[in-house]
Phi, psi and omega in degrees: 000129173321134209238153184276161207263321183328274153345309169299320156296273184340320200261333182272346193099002228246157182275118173273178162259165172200139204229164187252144182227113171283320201287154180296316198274138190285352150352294174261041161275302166341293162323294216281311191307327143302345169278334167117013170312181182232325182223139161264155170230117157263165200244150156207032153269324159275326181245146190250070199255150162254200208279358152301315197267356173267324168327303181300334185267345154288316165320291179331291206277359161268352177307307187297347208018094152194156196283158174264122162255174179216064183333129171250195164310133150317080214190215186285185176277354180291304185295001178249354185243358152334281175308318150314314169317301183295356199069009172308146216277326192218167150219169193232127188254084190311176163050059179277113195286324235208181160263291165354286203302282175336307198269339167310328185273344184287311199310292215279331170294357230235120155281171164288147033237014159290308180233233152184066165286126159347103184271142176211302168103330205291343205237177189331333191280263137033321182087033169046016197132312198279354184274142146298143212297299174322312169313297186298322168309315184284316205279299172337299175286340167264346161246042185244121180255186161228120186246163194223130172261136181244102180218079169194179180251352176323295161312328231288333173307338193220043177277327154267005130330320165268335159289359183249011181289139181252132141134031164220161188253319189222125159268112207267091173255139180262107173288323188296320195257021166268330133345287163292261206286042151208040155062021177214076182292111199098343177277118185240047180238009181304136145352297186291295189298003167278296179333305197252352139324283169295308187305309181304333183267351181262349160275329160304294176336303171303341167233029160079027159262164170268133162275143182237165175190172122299129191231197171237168168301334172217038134240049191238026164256309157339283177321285193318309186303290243266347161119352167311105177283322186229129184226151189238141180229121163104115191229172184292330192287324169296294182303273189338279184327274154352300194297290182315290204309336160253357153310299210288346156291320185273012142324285180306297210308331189269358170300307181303311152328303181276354173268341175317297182301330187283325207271323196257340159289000000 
């Protein structure tokens, strides 16, 4: 099994990067993995790309060898061990409620003797067949992660409960929608939400997790002091939108310009 790089960092000490890619076509999995990311993350809680068009973006990011992660969906266990199947390298699993809700995704992602996801072998993780079985059981768990996000205050009681839960890799806080369910959405400078920011990464640090998060360019030495191994900074969707909006500015300026010009003769 293809081994991760992500894991692979992490575990040497070392900070992986990660850019969010929202667009469909895997092209631009391809792009950013080519730019020197260590990891992409597509989405598939929000966006209704299927499971063909997230396959190509496994493709993509294996041409480049850097892992692919997938928020995946909410749901059964098909929708969280899909994306594994397909060989994405990790998956991230929002809206983590409970200690309950947590051991449930370890159980179903999870082979034995950790857990008891659903065996199959048939598909791309697998070798289509050709990985040994044993193997393919042992390697699945050690080189696949799993993240479980904490972006509600709902958990927040049984959080370190949830970080000593074994058989996941990364606890993942989510500022937007953390936000949100403490009733002040977008602010992300509230108290609380700092707080709790700060708190997720010294109780992972404290039971042997990785802390995750979303940052910026300019806050993502701030996160690492704070104790963050993984920060994903930056989607494709940002970068466009910028890039047009100043072509479409030096536009105007030069509009502004001939009317100036125009105005003054």
């Amino acid at each position: 099994m293809r081994r991760s790089k992500v894991l692979e960092k992490l575990r040497k000490g070392e900070k992986p990067s990660c850019f969010k890619v929202n667009l469909k076509d895997a092209q631009v999995t391809e792009i950013a993995a080519k730019c020197g990311f260590d990891c992409i993350w597509v989405d598939q809680e929000h966006i209704g790309q299927d499971w063909s068009v997230l396959s190509a973006h496994v493709w993509a990011s294996k041409s480049q060898d850097v892992d692919l992660m997938v928020r995946v969906p909410r749901g059964g266990y098909s929708e969280y061990i899909r994306a594994l199947e397909l060989d994405a390298t990790g998956i991230l699993v929002p809206h983590i409620m409970s200690l309950q809700d947590a051991k449930d995704v370890v159980h179903m992602t999870r082979f034995h003797p950790i857990g008891r996801r659903p065996i199959d072998g048939g598909n791309a993780d697998g070798g289509y067949t050709l990985e040994d079985f044993n193997q393919y059981i042992t390697e699945a768990n050690e080189q696949r992660f799993v993240v479980l996000q904490i972006e509600d205050p709902e958990p927040l009681a049984e959080l370190e409960e949830i970080a000593q839960l074994e058989g996941y890799d990364m606890l993942f806080f989510g500022p937007g929608d953390f936000s949100q369910g403490i009733g002040t959405p977008g602010d992300f400078s509230n108290p609380l939400l700092i707080e709790t920011r700060k708190r997720i990464a010294e109780v992972a640090n404290k039971y042997g997790k990785y802390a995750a998060t979303v940052g910026t360019v300019d806050n993502l030495q701030e996160l690492y002091a704070m104790g963050y191994h993984f920060v994903s900074i930056g989607a494709d969707v940002i970068a466009l939108k910028n890039y047009c909006q100043t072509i479409t500015a030096a536009f105007g300026d030069s509009e502004k310009e001939q009317t100036k010009s125009y105005l003054e003769k």
